[in-house]
C-alpha positions as CSV (number, residue, x, y, z in Angstrom):
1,X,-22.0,-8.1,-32.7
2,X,-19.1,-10.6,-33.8
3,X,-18.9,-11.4,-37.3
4,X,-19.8,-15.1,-37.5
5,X,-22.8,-13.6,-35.4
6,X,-23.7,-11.1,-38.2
7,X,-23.3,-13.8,-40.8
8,X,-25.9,-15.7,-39.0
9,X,-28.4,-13.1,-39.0
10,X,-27.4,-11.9,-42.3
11,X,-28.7,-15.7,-43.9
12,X,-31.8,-15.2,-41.8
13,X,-32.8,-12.3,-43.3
14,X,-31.9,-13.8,-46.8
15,X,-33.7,-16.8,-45.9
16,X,-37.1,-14.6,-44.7
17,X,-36.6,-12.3,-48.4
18,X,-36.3,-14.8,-50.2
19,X,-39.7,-16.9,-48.4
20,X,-41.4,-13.8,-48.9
21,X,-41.1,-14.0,-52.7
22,X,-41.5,-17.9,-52.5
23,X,-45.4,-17.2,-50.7
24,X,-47.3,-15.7,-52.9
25,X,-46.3,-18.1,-55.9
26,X,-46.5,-21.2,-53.8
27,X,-49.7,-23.5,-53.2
28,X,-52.5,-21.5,-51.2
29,X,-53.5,-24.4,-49.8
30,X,-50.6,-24.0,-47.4
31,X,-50.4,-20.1,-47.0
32,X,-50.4,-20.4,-43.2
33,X,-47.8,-23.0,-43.1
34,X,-45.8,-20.6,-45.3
35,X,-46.1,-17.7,-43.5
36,X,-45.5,-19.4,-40.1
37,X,-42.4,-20.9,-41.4
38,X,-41.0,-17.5,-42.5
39,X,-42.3,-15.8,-39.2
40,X,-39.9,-18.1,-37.5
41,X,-37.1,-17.0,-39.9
42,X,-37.7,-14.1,-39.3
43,X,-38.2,-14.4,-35.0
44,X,-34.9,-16.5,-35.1
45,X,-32.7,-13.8,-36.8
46,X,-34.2,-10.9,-34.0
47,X,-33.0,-13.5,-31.1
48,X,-29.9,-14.5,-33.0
49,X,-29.3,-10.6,-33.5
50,X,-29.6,-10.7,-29.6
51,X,-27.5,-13.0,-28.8
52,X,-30.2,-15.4,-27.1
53,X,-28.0,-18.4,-27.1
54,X,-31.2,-20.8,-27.5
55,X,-31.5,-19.8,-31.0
56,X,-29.1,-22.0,-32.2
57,X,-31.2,-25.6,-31.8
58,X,-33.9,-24.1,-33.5
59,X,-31.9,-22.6,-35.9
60,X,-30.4,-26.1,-36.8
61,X,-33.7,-28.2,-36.7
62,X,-35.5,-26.2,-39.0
63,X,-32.5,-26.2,-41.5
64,X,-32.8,-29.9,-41.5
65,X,-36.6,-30.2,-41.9
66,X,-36.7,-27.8,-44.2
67,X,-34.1,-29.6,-46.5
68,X,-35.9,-33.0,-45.8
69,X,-39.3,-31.8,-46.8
70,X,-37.9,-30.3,-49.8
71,X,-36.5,-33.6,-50.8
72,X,-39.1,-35.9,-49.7
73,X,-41.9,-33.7,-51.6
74,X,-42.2,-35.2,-55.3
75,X,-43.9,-31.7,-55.3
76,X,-41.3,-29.5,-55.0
77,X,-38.5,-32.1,-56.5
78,X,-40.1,-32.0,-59.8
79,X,-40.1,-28.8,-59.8
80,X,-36.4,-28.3,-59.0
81,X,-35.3,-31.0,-61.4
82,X,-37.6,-29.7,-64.3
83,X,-37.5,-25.8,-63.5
84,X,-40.9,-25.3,-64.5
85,X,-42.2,-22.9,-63.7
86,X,-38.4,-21.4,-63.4
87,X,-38.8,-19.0,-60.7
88,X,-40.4,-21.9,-58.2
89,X,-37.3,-23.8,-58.9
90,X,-35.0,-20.9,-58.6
91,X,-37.0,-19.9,-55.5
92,X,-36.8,-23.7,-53.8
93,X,-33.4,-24.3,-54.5
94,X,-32.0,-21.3,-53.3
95,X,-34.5,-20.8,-50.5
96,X,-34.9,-24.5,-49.7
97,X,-30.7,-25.7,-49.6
98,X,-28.7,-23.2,-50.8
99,X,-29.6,-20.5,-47.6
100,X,-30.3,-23.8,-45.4
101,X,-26.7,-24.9,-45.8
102,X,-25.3,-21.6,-44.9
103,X,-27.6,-21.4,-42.0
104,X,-26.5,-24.8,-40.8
105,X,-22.3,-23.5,-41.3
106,X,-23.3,-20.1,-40.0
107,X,-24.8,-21.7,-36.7
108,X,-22.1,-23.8,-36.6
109,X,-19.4,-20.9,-36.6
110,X,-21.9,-18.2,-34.6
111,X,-22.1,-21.5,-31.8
112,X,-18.3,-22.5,-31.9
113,X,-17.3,-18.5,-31.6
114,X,-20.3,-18.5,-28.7
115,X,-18.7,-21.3,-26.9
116,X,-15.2,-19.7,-27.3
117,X,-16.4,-16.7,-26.0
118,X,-18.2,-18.6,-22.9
119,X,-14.7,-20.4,-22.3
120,X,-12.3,-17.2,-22.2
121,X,-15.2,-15.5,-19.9
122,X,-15.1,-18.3,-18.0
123,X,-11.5,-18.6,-17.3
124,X,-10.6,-14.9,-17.1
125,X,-12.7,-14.5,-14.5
């Protein structure tokens, strides 16, 4: 597996530890939500770690809704700004832009390195 390829499943994982601490100390009201959102973390780094080149849209779009629901919730902004209680804040703002931001550059260099790779197949052969 190429490194930028690693990297990518690497944040992933981080993304799908860190959401399985955020669960249990979030709002049960949306447990499934939760845990559906994690098991896609967690889906997206097995075909990333496969090299299923279709992982990478998904990969992106649930970066960015994850960052804008973050921001948009007076929830979870109030909670970030105030850091109480601390480990929600320190859980959201890690889990919520910190990890989505290195997903977003590690898609970014695991689909430029892809695309390379496709091109120098493409014209070797």
């Amino acid at each position: 597996m190429e490194k930028h390829q690693k990297f990518l499943v690497a944040v992933l994982g981080a993304i799908s530890i860190v959401g399985a601490f955020g669960i249990p100390i979030g709002d049960p009201k949306f447990i499934i939500q939760a845990i559906a959102l994690e098991s896609s973390f967690i889906v997206l780094a097995f075909l990333s770690a496969k090299k299923y080149q279709y992982a990478y849209i998904p990969n992106f779009v649930i970066a960015i809704i994850v960052i804008i629901g973050n921001t948009i919730s007076p929830k979870h902004t109030e909670i970030m700004y105030t850091l109480h209680p601390l480990y929600n804040g320190i859980v959201l703002i890690i889990g919520g832009y910190i990890l989505q931001g290195l997903l977003i550059t590690a898609n970014i260099l695991a689909l430029k390195s892809h695309k390379e790779a496709t091109r120098n197949s493409i014209t070797t052969a």
